[in-house]
Each structure stands twice: as structure tokens, then as C-alpha cells.
C-alpha positions as CSV (number, residue, x, y, z in Angstrom):
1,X,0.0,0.0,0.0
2,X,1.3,3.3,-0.8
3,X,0.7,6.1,1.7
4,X,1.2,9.0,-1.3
5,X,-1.9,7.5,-2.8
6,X,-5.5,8.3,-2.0
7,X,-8.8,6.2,-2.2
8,X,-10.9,8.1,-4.4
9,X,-14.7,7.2,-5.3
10,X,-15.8,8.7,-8.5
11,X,-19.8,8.6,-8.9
12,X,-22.2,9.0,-12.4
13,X,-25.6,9.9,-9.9
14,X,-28.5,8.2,-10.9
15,X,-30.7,5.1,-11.0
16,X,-28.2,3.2,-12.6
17,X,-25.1,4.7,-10.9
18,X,-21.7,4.4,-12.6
19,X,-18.5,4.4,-10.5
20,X,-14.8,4.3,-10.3
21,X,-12.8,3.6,-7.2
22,X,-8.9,3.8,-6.9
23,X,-7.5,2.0,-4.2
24,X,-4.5,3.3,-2.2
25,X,-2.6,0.5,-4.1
26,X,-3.1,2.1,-7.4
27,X,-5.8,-0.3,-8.8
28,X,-9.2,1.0,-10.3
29,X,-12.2,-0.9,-9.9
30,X,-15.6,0.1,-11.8
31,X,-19.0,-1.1,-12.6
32,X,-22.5,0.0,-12.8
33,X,-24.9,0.0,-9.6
34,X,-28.6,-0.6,-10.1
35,X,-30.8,1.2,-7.9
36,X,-34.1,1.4,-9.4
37,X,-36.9,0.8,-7.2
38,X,-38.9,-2.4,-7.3
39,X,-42.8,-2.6,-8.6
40,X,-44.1,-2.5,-4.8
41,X,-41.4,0.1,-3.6
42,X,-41.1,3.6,-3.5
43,X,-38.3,5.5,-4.5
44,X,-37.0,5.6,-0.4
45,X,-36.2,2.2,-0.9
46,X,-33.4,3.1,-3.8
47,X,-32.2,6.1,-1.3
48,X,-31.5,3.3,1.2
49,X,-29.5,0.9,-1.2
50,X,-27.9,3.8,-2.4
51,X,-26.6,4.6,1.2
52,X,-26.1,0.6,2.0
53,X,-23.6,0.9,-1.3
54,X,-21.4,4.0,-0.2
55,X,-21.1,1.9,3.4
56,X,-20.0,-0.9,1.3
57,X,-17.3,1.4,-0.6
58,X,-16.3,3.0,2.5
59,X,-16.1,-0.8,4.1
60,X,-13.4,-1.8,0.9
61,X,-11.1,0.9,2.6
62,X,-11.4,4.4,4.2
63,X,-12.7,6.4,1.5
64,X,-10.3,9.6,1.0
65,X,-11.9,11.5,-1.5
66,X,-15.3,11.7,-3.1
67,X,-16.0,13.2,-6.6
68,X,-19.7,13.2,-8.4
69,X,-20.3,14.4,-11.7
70,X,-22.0,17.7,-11.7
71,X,-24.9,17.5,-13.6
72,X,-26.9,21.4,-14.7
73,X,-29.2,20.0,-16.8
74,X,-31.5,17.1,-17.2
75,X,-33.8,16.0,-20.0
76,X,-37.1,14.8,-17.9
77,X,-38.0,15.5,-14.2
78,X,-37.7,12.3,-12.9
79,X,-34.1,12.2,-13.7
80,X,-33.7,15.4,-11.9
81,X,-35.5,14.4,-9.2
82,X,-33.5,11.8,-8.4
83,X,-30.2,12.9,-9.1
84,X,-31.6,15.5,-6.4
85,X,-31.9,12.9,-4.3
86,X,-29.1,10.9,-4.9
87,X,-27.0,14.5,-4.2
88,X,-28.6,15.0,-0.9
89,X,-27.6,11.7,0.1
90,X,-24.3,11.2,-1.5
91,X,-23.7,15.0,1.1
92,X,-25.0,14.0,4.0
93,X,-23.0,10.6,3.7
94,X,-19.8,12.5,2.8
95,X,-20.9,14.8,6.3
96,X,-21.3,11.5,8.3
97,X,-18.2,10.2,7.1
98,X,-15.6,12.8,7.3
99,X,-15.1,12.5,3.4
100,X,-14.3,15.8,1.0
101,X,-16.5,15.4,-1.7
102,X,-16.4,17.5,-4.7
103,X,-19.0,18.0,-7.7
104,X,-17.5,18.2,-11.5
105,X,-19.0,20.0,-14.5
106,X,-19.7,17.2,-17.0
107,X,-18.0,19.7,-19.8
108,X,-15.2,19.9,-17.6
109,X,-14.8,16.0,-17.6
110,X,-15.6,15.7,-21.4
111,X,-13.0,17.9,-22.3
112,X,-10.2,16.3,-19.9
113,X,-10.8,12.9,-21.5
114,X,-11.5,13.7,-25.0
115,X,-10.2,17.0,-25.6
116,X,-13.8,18.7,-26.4
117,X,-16.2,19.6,-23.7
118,X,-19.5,18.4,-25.5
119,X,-18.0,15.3,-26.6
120,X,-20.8,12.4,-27.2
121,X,-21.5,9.7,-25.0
122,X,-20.0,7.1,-27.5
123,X,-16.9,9.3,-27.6
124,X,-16.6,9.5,-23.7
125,X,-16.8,5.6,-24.4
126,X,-14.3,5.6,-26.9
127,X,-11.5,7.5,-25.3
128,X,-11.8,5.4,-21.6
129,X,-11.3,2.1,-23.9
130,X,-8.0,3.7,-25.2
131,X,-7.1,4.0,-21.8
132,X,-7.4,0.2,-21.3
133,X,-10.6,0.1,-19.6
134,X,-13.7,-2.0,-20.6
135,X,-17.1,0.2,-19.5
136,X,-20.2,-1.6,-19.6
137,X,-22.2,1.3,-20.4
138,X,-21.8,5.3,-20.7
139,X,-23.0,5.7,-16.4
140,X,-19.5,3.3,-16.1
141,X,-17.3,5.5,-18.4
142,X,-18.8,8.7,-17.1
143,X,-17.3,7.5,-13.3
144,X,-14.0,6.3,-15.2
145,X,-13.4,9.8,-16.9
146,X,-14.2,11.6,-13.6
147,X,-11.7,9.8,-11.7
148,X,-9.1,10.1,-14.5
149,X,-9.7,14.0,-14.0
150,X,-9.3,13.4,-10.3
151,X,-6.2,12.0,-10.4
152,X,-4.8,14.2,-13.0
153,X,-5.8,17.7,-11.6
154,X,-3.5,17.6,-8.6
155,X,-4.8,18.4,-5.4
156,X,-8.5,19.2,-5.5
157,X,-9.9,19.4,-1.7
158,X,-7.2,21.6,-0.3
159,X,-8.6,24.7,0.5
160,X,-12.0,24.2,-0.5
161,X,-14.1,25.6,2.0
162,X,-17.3,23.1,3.1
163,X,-16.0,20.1,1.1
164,X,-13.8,19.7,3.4
């Protein structure tokens, strides 16, 4: 284990959330979480698993760092709504935790890993293949370019006022 290196979770909000997590010994794990609710559930029931799955994270190894992707606009109000939701929770976890999270522009993570800021979903795709990586679907490779940004950037959370 290398102590220079920090466990970052990288997070694509939604019902079917896509993340990245580098461990402190340099490995990156990925996938895609499900968290749709169930015909006779309610959309609490989602929050809950969603929370049970950032204990599970935090479980694989102190989490040091936690980045979301930031998103400004979405296409239908269920989507916002629970990307709302999935926010509130993914903070007040964070707060529970003792874990700096940040949130990312999406333009600002297209243009890091393809060189244009309103790069396509298949080209998001595209260029996290080149990088060796196999995503299973665009909410994977989303979580994968946002914790290639991460890394790259340098130190994010010094100085940052409440996400500390």
C-alpha cells in the first residue's frame, strides 16, 4: 500500500449509478450499480441501497476523496429528481463520514478525456477504452473519466471551503 496514494470514489448519480474507485494501491475498480426501485417500492427504498452501497465502498477501505459528476441539466423531471436525491444523500454521507467530496461540471470532464467539452456519450466511451478500460455502459465511463480528472488535476480538496 502506498501512503502517497488516496482512495478516491468517483460517482455518475443516478438510478443506474456508474462508478470508479482507486484504491491506495493504485488499482481501479468500476461497474455500474442498479438502484431502481422495485414494482411495490417507492423510491426511499433506492435512497436506502444507495446509502447501504457508499457503506460498502467505504467498508473496501477508508474512503479519502469523493467526486460526483456535476450535472446542470436534465432532459425529464424524474431524472432530476433523483439525481436531487441521490445529491442530498451522496452529502450527507460525505458529512457522516468525514469525506471531502467534490462535484465536477460534465464539460469539464468531457474535455479532460477527449479534448472537447461536448463530446458524445460514445466518444466518452471511446476514449476510456483507449485508456485500457472496458465500460459496460456510458453511467460506467462517465465515473472512469471523472476519476481520470481526479487524479490528473493535482490536489482538488485543499482549500475548498465546506467540502472539506
Amino acid at each position: 500500500m502506498n501512503e502517497n496514494i488516496r482512495q478516491i470514489l468517483a460517482l455518475d448519480l443516478g438510478q443506474n449509478t456508474g462508478w470508479a474507485l482507486r484504491r491506495r494501491c493504485g488499482d481501479i475498480h468500476s461497474g455500474v450499480t442498479r438502484f431502481k426501485p422495485g414494482r411495490f417500492e417507492d423510491s426511499g427504498m433506492a435512497l436506502l441501497r444507495f446509502r447501504a452501497f457508499l457503506d460498502g465502498m467505504q467498508e473496501m477501505g477508508s474512503i479519502d476523496y469523493c467526486v460526483f459528476e456535476e450535472v446542470r441539466r436534465h432532459l425529464g423531471t424524474t431524472a432530476c429528481h433523483v439525481y436531487g436525491e441521490f445529491m442530498g444523500q451522496l452529502k450527507i454521507w460525505a458529512k457522516d463520514h468525514n469525506v471531502p467530496y467534490l462535484g465536477v461540471p460534465v464539460a469539464t470532464i468531457k474535455k479532460h478525456i477527449t479534448g472537447k467539452g461536448n463530446a458524445s456519450k460514445e466518444e466518452v466511451c471511446r476514449a476510456v477504452m483507449h485508456r485500457g478500460h472496458t465500460p459496460m455502459d456510458d453511467n460506467e465511463a462517465d465515473a472512469l473519466a471523472l476519476l481520470f480528472w481526479t487524479v490528473e488535476s493535482g490536489p482538488l480538496f485543499e482549500n475548498k471551503g465546506e467540502t472539506l
